[in-house]
C-alpha positions in Angstrom: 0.0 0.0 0.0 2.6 2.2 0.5 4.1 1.8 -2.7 0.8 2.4 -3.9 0.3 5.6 -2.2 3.9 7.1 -3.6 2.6 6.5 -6.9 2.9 2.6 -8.0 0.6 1.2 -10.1 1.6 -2.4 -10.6 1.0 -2.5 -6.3 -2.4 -1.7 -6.7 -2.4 -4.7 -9.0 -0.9 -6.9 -6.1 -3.2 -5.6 -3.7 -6.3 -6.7 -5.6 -5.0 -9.7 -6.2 -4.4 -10.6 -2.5 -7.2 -9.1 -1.1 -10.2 -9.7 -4.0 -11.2 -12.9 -2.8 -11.4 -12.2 1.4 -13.4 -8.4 0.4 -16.2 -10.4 -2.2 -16.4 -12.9 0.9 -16.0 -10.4 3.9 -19.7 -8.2 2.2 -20.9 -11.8 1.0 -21.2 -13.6 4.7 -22.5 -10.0 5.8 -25.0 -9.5 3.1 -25.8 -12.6 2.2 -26.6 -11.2 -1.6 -24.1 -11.8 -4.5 -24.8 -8.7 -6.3 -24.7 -6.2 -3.2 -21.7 -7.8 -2.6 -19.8 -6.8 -5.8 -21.2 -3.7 -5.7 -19.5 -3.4 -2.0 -16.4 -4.9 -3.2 -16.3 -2.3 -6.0 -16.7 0.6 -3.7 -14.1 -0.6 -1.7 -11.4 -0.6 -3.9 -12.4 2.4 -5.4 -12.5 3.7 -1.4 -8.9 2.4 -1.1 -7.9 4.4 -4.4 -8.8 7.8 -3.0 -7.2 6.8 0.6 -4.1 5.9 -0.9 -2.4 9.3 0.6 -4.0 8.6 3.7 -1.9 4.9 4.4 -0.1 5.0 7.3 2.7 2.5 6.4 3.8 2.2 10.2 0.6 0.2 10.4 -0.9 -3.1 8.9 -2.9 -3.1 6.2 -5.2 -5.5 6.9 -6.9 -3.9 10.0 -7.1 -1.1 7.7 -8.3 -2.6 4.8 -11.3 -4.4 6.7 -11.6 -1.1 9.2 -13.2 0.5 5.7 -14.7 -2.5 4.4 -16.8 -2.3 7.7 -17.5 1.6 7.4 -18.7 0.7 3.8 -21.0 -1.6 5.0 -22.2 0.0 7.8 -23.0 3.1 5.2 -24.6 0.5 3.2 -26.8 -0.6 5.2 -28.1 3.2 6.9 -28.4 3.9 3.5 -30.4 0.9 3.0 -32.5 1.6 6.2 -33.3 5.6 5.3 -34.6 4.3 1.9 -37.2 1.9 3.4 -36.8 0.6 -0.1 -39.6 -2.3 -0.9 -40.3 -4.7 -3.6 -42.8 -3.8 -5.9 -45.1 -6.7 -4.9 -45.1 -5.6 -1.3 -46.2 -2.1 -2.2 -49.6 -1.1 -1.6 -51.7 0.2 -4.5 -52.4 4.2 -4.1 -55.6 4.5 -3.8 -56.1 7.8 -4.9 -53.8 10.4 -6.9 -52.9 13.8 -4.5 -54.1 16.7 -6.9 -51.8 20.0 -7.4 -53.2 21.7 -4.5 -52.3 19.2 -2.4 -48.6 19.0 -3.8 -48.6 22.9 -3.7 -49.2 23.1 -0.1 -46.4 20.2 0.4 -43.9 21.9 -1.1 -45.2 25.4 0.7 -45.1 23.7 4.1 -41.5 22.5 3.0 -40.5 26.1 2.0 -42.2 27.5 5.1 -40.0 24.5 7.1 -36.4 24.9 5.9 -36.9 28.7 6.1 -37.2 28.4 9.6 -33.1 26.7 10.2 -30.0 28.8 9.9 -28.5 28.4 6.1 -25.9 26.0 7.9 -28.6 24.2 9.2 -30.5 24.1 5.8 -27.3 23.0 4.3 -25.8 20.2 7.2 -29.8 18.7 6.8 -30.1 18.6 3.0 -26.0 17.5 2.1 -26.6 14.4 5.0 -29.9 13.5 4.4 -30.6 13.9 0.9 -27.3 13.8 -0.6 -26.2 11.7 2.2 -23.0 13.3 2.7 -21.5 11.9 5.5 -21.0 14.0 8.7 -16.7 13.5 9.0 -17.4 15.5 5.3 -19.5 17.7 6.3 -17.3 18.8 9.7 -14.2 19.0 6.7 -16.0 21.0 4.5 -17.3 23.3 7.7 -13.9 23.3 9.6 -16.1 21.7 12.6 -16.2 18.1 14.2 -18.2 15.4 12.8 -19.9 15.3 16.8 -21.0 18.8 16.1 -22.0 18.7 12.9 -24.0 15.5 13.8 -25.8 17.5 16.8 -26.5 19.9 14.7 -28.4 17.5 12.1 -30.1 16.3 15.1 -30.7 19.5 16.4 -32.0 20.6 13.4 -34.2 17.7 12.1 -35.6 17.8 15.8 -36.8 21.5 15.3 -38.6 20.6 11.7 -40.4 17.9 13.5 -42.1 20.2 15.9 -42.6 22.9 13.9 -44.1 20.7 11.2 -48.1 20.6 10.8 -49.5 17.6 11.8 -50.6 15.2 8.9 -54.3 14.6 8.5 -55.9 11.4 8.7 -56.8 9.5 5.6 
């Protein structure tokens, strides 16, 4: 990895090579799904190409290696989790199409919503949970702590919720 990081191609190679087979089955006991799996295993490697500057060559690779594996898959599956993705046979029909008023006053609640937070807050609430930047990026990009920028999320999300006008019934 070191080599890697100051510049060597043909170590990249090696890694792969070593490490291929023990990533595909790291995500495959965890996910249990071939295809999420590769897709995991892809990300990875990709993850390890933009670290490479960041390799501490005092220390193993391996712990470090698997130490972002696990953050890859712990990502995965919050990602997973906010989604509350569903197959399309488990889906329940809608029974009735909202209207443009009703989508109008969504989007005016919305408006009326966000302009109540600070522009930082508008901005640490949209980049993590829409664009689901994660919060070490958005302390870097804000010069604060990932801790603070993750209270302030919370913080923030908390306020919407009470301010936000209860959804009728039906």
């Amino acid at each position: 990895m070191a080599r890697y990081g100051d510049g060597d191609a043909e170590a990249f190679d090696e890694l792969f090579r070593r490490y291929e087979r023990r990533a595909y089955a790291f995500f495959l006991r965890r996910t249990g799904s071939p295809e999420r799996s590769q897709d995991l295993y892809q990300e990875l490697f990709l993850r390890i190409h933009r670290a490479r500057d960041r390799y501490d060559a005092r220390r193993p690779f391996a712990p470090w290696f698997f130490q972002i594996a696990n953050r890859l898959l712990v990502d995965d599956h919050r990602r997973a989790f906010r989604s509350h993705e569903l197959p399309l046979g488990e889906r329940e029909p809608r029974t009735e199409e909202r209207g443009g008023e009703a989508v109008a006053a969504d989007r005016e609640e919305a408006v009326r919503l966000l302009d109540a937070l600070s522009s930082e807050e508008r901005y640490v609430v949209f980049s993590a949970k829409v664009e689901e930047v994660g919060y070490a990026e958005l302390g870097r990009r804000l010069g604060k702590s990932a801790d603070a920028v993750r209270k302030l999320a919370s913080r923030a999300v908390a306020r919407l919720r009470a301010t936000a006008s209860p959804i009728p019934a039906g």
